[in-house]
N, C-alpha and C positions, 0 to 999 in steps of 0.2 A: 581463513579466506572466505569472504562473502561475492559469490558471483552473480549476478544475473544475465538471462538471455533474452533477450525480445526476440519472439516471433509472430513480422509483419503484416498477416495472411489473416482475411475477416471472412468469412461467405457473408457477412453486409453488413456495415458500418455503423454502430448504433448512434443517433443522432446528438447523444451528449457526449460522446467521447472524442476529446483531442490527443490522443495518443495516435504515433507515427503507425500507420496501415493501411496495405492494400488490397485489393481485391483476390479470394481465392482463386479466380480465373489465371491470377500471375504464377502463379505458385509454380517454381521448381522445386522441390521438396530435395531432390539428391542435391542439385544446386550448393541451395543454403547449408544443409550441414556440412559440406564440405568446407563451405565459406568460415561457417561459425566455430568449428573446428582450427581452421587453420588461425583467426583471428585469437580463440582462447590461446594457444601458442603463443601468439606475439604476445600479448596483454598479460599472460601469467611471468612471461620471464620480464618486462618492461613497467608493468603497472600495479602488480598484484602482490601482497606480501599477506604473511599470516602473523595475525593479532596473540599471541601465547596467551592460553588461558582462557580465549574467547570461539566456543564450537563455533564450527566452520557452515557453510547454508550455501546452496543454489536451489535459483528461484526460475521457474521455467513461463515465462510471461506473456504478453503482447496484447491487440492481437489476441488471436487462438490458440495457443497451444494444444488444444485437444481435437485439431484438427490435423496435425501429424498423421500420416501413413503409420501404424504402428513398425514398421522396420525402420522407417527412420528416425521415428523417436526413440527406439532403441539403439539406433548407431549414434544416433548422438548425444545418448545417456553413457554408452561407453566409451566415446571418445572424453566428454566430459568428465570422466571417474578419475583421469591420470593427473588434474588440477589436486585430486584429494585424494593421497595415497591411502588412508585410513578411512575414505567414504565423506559425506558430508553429513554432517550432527542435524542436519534436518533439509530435506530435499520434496522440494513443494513443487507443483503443478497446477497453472490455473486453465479451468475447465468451464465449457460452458451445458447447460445440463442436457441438450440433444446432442450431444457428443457422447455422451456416455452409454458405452455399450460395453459387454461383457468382455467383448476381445481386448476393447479400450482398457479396460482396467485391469487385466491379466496382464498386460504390455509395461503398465506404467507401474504395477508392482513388479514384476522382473526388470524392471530399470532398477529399481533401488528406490524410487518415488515415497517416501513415508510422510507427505501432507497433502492434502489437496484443497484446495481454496475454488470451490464454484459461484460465479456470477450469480445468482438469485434474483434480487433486485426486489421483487414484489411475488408476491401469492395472492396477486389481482388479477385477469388477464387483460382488463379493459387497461392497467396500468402499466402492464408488460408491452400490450400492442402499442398503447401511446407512447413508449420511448425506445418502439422498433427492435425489439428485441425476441429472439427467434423463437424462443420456448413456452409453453404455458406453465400455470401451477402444477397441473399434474404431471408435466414433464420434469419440472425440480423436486417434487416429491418422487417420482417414481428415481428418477438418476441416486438423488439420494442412499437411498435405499440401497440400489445397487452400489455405490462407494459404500456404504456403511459393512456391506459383508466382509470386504477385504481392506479398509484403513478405519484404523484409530487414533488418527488426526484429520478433523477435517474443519476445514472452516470457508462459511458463508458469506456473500456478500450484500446488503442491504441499499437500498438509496429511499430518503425520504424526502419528501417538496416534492413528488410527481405532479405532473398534469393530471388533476380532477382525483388525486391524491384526499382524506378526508381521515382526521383522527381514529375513526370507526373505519375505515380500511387499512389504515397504517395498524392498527390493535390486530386486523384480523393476519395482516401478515408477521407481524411479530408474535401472536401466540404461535402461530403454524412454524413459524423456527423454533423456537420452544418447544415444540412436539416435539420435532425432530433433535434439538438434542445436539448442536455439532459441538467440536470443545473450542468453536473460536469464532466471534462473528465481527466484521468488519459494516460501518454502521456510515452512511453517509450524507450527507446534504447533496441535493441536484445543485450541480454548477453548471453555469450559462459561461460556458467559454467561450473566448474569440472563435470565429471562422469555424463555429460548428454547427450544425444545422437546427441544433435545437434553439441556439441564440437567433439564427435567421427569423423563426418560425415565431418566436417572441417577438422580435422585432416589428414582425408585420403586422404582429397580434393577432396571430393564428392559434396560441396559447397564452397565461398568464402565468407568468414567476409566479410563484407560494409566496405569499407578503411575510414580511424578516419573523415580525411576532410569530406569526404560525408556524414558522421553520422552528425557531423557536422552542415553543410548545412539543412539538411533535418528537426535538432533539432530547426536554426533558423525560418524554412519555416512553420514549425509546431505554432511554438509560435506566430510569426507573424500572421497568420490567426486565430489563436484563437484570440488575443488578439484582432484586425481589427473586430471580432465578438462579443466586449463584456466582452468577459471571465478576468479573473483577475489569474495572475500566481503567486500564492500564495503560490507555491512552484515548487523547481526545475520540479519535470514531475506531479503537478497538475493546473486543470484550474477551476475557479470553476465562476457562474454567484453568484451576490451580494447575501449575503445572504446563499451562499450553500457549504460553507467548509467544508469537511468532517471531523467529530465533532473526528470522534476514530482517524484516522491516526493524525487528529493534535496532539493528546497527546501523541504518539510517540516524535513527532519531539521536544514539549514541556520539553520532562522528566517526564510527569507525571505516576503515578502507574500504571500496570496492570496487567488483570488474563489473562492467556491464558488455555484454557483446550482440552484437545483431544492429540495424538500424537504428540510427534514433537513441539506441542505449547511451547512458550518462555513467561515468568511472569517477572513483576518487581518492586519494591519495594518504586520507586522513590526516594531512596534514593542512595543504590553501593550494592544492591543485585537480580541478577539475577538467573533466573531458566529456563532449559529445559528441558519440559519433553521428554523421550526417544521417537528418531522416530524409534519405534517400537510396529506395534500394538499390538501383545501378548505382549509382557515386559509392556507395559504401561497399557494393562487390567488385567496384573497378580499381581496390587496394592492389599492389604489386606484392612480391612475392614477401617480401618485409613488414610490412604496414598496410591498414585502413585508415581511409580519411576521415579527421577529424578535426574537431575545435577544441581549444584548451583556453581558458580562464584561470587566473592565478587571482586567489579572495586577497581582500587586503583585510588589515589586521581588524578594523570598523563591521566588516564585510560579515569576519570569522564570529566575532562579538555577537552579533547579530544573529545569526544565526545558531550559533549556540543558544542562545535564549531563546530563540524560536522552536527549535528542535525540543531542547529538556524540558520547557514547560508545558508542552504536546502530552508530555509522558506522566503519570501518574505521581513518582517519585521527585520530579521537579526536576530543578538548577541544585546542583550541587555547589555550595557556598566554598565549602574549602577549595576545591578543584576550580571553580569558576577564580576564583583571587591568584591561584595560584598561576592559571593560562593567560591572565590578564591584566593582572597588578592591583594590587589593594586602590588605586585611588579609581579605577573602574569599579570593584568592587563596592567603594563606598556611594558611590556613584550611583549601582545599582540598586541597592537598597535604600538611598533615597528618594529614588522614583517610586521606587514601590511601596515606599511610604503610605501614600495616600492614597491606598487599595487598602490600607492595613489598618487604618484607624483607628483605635481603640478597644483594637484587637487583643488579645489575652494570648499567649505565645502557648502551642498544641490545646489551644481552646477559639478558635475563629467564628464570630458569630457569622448567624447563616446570611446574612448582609453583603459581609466581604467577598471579594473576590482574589485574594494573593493571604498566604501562609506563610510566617518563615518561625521555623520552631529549632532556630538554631544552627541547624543542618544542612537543611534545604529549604528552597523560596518555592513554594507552589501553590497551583490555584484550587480553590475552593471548589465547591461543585457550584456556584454560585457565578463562579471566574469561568468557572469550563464553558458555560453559556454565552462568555462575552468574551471569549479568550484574544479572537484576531484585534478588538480594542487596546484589553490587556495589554496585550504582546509588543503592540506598536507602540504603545506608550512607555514600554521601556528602551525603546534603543533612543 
C-alpha cells in the first residue's frame, strides 16, 4: 500500500507553488489529525489495497509538514502505522530546512520516519529571496547537517530557471549539494503555473521566464554533474545513489494504487479510477461520519494509453514492450512503435547514436539522454 497525506498549513506561500495551502494562522493541528485519521479508515477499507511483492511507502507531504507540533506529528504517525501492520518499506517526510531542529528530528525518527526529502531549492540567497522562500543557504546547510546525524536517507530538492538564475550560480549550488552528499536529489525546471503568483509577476514583467534553450542547458549541466558524481537518473528530474530510489514516487510513475488523504490529495485505484479530494479545507473536514468529499474520474481506455507512455518513459527503464502489448493489444502496440519510428532512424538497436532521442533494444522503448532533453515533444508525439 502506497499512502500519501497532505498537510495544508504554509507560514507563507512560496510564489511558484500551486499545490492546495493555507495559511499557518488557520491551523488546528489536533483538528486535522483527527480528520486525517478518521479519513485513512474510510480510504483504507474502500480505496486502498496492497500490491504483493511491491514494499509498502507513506509520504508525509504538503504544504509543511515540518511544521507539526511535534505531539501531533507523533499522533499521527501512530495512528497511521495501523494502515501497515508490518511498518512502511520506507516513510518519508518533507521538511523545510528552518524547521529543523533537534526536537524536530528526535520526533520524526521516534515516528518511524526513515527518509526525509528537504526543499532546498538554491544555495543562492539572492535566489532563494526571489522565489520567497524562507530560509538562506546556510540555513540548508546547517539543517542538513543536523538530519545527517540521525537519517540515512535523505533527499533534496533543486529548482533551476530561477529569476536572475546564471549557469555560474546554478554550478555553485549544484556543487554545494555535492558537498553535502544526500543519497537522492530531485532536480527541477521553475514552472509558471496558472493563478500563481509567480506567473502574475511575469505577466506584468516584473521578472523574465529563463528562455527554453537556457532551461535547456542548465537541465544538461545539472545531469551531467550529477551523473560525473555517481547519481543514477532514474528518472526525468530524479537522481538517486544505488540503492536509494524513492520507493512512493516510483509507484506513481509505475501505475500502482494509492491513498491520498488530507485536502487536495489525489487516490488511485491502479486500475481507471481516480479520486480528488476537494482543495478545500472546510468542504473536506465537513465529511460525515462515513465519508469525505470528493471527485472521481473514471480514465478511458485512450486516457489509460496515454498516460502509461507518459509515466514509463519519465523513468529510466522506459515502456515495457511486452507488458505495454500485453494492457493494450498488439495493433496499439504496433501502433506505437511506428510512431516512434522516426525518433529512431537509423538507429543500430542497444547502440543509439547520440542524435536520437527514443531507444527500443527489444525490451523496452526509451529515450535517450538526447530524448530526456526534449521528452514533453517526445511524449506527445506518441499518443
Amino acid at each position: 500500500m502506497h499512502v500519501y497525506v497532505h498537510i495544508p498549513f504554509c507560514r507563507r506561500k512560496c510564489i511558484y507553488c500551486d499545490f492546495f495551502s493555507v495559511g499557518e494562522r488557520l491551523a488546528d493541528w489536533p483538528g486535522l489529525v483527527d480528520s486525517l485519521l478518521r479519513e485513512a479508515r474510510i480510504r483504507a477499507d474502500s480505496f486502498g489495497s496492497h500490491t504483493p511483492g511491491v514494499p509498502s511507502s507513506l509520504y508525509i507531504g504538503g504544504g509543511t509538514p515540518s511544521l507539526m507540533p511535534v505531539e501531533e506529528f507523533l499522533r499521527l504517525s501512530a495512528g497511521l502505522s495501523e494502515l501497515f501492520p508490518d511498518g512502511p518499506g520506507e516513510f518519508t517526510v518533507e521538511v523545510n530546512p528552518d524547521d529543523v531542529s533537534e526536537d524536530k528530528v528526535a520526533a520524526w525518527c521516534a515516528a518511524g520516519v526513515n527518509r526525509v526529502s528537504m526543499g532546498v531549492q538554491s544555495l543562492m540567497d539572492s535566489e532563494l529571496k526571489a522565489i520567497c522562500r524562507r530560509h538562506t543557504a546556510g540555513d540548508a546547510v546547517e539543517a542538513y547537517g543536523l538530519l545527517r546525524r540521525s537519517f540515512r536517507n535523505i533527499s533534496l530538492d533543486l529548482i533551476f530557471g530561477l529569476p536572475g538564475q546564471t549557469p555560474d550560480s546554478l554550478r555553485h549550488t549544484v556543487d554545494g549539494f555535492l558537498d553535502m552528499a544526500p543519497e537522492h536529489i530531485s532536480a527541477y525546471s521553475l514552472m509558471y503555473e496558472e493563478l500563481t503568483a509567480l506567473t502574475r509577476m511575469r505577466d506584468r514583467g516584473t521578472i523574465d521566464e529563463t528562455a527554453e534553450a537556457d532551461s535547456v542547458e542548465m537541465f544538461a549541466m545539472v545531469s551531467d554533474m550529477f551523473a560525473g558524481a555517481g547519481y543514477e537518473q532514474y528518472e526525468i528530474s530524479n537522481y538517486a545513489r544505488e540503492g536509494f530510489r524513492s520507493l512512493h514516487n516510483s509507484s506513481y510513475w509505475k501505475g500502482l494504487p494509492y491513498i491520498g488523504l488530507g485536502p487536495g490529495a489525489h487516490s488511485y485505484d491502479g486500475l481507471r479510477t481516480r479520486r480528488e479530494n476537494l482543495p478545500d479545507l472546510a468542504a473536506w473536514r465537513g465529511g460525515d461520519e462515513t465519508d469525505f468529499p470528493f471527485s472521481e474520474e473514471t480514465l478511458t481506455d485512450d486516457e489509460l494509453r496515454e498516460e502509461y507512455i507518459m509515466t514509463r518513459l519519465r523513468t529510466r527503464e522506459g515502456i515495457p514492450l511486452d507488458e505495454f502489448g500485453r494492457r493494450f493489444g498488439s495493433v496499439e502496440s504496433d501502433r506505437l512503435l511506428r510512431k516512434a519510428g522516426r525518433f529512431m532512424e537509423g538507429a543500430i538497436r542497444r547502440n543509439p547514436q547520440p542524435s536520437l532521442t527514443l531507444c527500443d533494444d527489444g525490451k523496452f522503448l526509451s529515450l535517450t539522454r538526447a530524448g530526456i532533453m526534449v521528452s514533453d515533444e517526445v511524449i506527445s508525439s506518441l499518443f
